[in-house]
N, C-alpha and C positions, 0 to 999 in steps of 0.2 A: 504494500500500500504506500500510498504518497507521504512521506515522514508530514507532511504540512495538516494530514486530517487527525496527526497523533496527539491527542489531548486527554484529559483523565490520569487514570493510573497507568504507569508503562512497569511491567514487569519482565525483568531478564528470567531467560527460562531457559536449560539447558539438559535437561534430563534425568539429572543427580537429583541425590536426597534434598541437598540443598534447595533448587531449583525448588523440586515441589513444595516444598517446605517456605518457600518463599510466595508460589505460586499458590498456596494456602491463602496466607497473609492477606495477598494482593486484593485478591477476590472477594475475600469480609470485605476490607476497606473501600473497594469499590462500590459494593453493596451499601455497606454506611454514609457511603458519602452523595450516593446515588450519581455516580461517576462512571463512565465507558470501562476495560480494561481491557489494553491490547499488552498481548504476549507477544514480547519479542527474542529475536533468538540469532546473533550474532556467530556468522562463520568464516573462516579464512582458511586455505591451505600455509602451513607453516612449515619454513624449512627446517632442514634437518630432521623432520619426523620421520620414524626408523623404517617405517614403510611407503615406499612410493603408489600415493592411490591418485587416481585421475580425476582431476576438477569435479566432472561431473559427477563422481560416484561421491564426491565427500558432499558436494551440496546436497545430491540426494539422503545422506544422512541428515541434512539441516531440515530440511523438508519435512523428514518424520518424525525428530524431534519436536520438530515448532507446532506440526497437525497434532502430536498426543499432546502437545500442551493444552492447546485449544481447547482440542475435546474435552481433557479432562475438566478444565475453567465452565465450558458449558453445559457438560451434565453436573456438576459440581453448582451449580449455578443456572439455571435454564431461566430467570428472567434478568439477565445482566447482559450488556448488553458486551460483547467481547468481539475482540480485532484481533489481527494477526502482522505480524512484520518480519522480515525475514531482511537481514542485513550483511554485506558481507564488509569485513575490513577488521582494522583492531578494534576489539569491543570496546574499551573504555572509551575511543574517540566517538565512533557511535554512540553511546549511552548517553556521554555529556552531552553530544549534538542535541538526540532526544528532548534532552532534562530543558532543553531554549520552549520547547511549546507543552510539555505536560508538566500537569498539576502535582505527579508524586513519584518518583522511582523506584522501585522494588527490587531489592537484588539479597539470592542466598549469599552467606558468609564465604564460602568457595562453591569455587565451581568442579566439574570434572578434568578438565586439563586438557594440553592435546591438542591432537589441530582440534576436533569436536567442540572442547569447552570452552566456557566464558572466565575462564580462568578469574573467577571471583575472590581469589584470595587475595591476590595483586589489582585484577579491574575494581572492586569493589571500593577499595581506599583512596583509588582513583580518581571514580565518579563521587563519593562522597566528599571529595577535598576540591574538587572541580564541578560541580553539576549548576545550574541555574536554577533548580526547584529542589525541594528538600527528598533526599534520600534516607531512605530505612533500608537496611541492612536486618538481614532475620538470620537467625540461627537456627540450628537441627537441634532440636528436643524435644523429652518428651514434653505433650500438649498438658499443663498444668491443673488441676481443678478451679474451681471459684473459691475454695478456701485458702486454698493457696495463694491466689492470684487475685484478689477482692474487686479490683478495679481500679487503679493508681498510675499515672504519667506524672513520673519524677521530668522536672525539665531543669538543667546546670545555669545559674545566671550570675552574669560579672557587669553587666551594663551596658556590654558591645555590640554595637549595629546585628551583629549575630546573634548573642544572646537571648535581644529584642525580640526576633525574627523567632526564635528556640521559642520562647516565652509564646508568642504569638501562637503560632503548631502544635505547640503543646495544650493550649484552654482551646481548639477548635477539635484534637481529636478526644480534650476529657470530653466536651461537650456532647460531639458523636457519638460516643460510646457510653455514656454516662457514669465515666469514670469523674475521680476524683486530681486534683493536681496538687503534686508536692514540689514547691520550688526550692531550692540547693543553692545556697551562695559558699563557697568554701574558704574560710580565712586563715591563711596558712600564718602556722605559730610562728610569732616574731622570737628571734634570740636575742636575750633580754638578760646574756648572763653580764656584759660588762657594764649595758648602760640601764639597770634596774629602772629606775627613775623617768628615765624621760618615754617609757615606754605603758602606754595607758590600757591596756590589750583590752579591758572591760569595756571602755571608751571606744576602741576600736571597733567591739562587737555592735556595739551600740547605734555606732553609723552604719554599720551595713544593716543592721536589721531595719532602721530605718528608711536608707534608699531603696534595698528590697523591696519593702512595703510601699512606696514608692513607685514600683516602675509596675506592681501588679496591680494597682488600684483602676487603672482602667481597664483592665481587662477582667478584674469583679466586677464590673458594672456593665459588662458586653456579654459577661459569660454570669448569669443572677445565679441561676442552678447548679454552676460548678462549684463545688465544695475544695477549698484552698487551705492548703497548711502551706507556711513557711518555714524554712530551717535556712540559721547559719551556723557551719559546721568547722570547727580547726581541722584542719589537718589538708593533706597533698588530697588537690582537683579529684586526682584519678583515683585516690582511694576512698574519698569522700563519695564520691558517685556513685563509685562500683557498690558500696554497703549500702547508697540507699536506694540499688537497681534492683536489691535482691528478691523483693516479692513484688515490683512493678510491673506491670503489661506493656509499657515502653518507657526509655528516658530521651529525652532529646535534648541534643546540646550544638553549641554553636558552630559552624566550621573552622571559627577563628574568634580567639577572644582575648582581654587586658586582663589587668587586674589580676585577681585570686583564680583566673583562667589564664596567665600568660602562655601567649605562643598556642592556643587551644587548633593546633592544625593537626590533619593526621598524620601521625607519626608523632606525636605526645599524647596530651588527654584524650581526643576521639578517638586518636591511632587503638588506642588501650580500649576504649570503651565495642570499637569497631568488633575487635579481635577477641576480648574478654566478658562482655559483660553479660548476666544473666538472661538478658530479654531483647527483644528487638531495641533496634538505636537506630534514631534519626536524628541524621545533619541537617541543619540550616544553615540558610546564608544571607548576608544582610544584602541588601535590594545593593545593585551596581553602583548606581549614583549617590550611594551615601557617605560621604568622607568629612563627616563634621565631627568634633570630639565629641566623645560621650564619658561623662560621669562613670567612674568606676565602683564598684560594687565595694573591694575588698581591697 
């Protein structure tokens, strides 16, 4: 299909556990969001693979991978309304291309590998550090109960055009789903063994809980039904997170963030969160044209 009619959710789907696992995901979200969902499914012949097979014969694997996705999305799903695309090239350049006209990207933790796969172990971190709309990344697990898993989107915030953005995604999918949202500012411990004194750390907490509450107050009044807890937490972004990803239904965090998030690109905190964390994670990213300072959290 014409990448231009791609809108909604786009889901990478390759055939692995992951894929479906992802292609799970997708399909709720579409569902709740009452969104289209095209599966797509990225292929290239790669050199040096130990067997020489013939252009045609590997597309024609792309082919039946990307139809059992379908399929599966549409019996899985019979009133959603689902697309298909079929792409050839490096997948990460494709995906980002994508992410310029849909609403949501979808991609398992890895993929199969190969010339076949979407090599989502590397693509993944890829389109989540580069995409234009916000990426989820899903894991292979087992599917958790409800007492388990209550209903909670933890979302990571430091104040950053990104953050913003995280904050935003985060109260539209409690919303959706009628979860709950727990917002995370992380204030990492100051050392304070030479200069006791001039270091207020009570004071310190004080301000973030305050801007916190601050940067959520309209989106209480956008989101009446979402039930919000705040927390600000000592300790390192990433482990901060990760402890309070642990019974969440998703966390979402910035692509890039200041503050008590420095440097929040993947390959630190998301990198960590991408690779590690208990539950799906979704990247945001602050709108292109925003480059005015923002108040930092921590």
């Amino acid at each position: 299909m014409n990448a231009a009619e791609i809108t909604g959710v786009v889901v990478g789907y390759d055939g692995s556990e992951n894929g479906v696992r992802a292609l799970d995901w997708a399909i709720e979200e579409a569902r709740w969001r009452g969104l289209p969902l095209t599966v797509l499914h990225v292929w290239d012949v790669y050199v040096g693979a130990p067997v020489a097979v013939p252009v045609a014969d590997v597309r024609g694997i792309a082919e039946q991978t990307l139809e059992s996705g379908v399929e599966y999305a549409c019996k899985a799903a019979p009133d959603l309304r689902v697309r298909s695309s079929l792409e050839r090239g490096p997948a990460a350049a494709r995906l980002i291309e994508m992410s310029g006209i849909a609403d949501l990207i979808v991609l398992g933790q890895r993929g199969l590998g190969g010339f076949a796969g979407l090599l989502l172990g590397s693509v993944g971190a890829q389109v989540a550090a580069h995409a234009a709309c916000p990426v989820v990344i899903v894991r292979v697990e087992r599917e958790p109960s409800p007492e388990e898993r209550p209903g909670r989107v933890v979302v990571g915030v430091d104040g950053s055009p990104a953050s913003r953005e995280a904050l935003a995604l985060a109260f539209a999918e409690a919303d959706a789903h009628e979860f709950s949202v727990t917002a995370v500012a992380a204030l990492e411990a100051v050392p304070v063994k030479d200069l006791p004194l001039l270091v207020d750390e009570e004071g310190l907490r004080e301000a973030a809980e305050i801007r916190l509450g601050r940067l959520l107050m309209p989106l209480r009044e956008l989101y009446p039904k979402v039930k919000v807890q705040s927390d600000v937490v000592t300790g390192k972004p990433r482990d901060v997170l990760m402890d309070a990803a642990r019974d969440a239904n998703l966390i979402v965090v910035g692509s890039r963030g200041l503050g008590g998030f420095r440097g929040l690109l993947l390959g630190s905190v998301s990198h960590a969160l991408v690779h590690h964390a208990p539950c799906p994670v979704a990247v945001a990213h602050a709108p292109a044209e925003d480059t005015g300072d923002h108040e930092r959290i921590t």
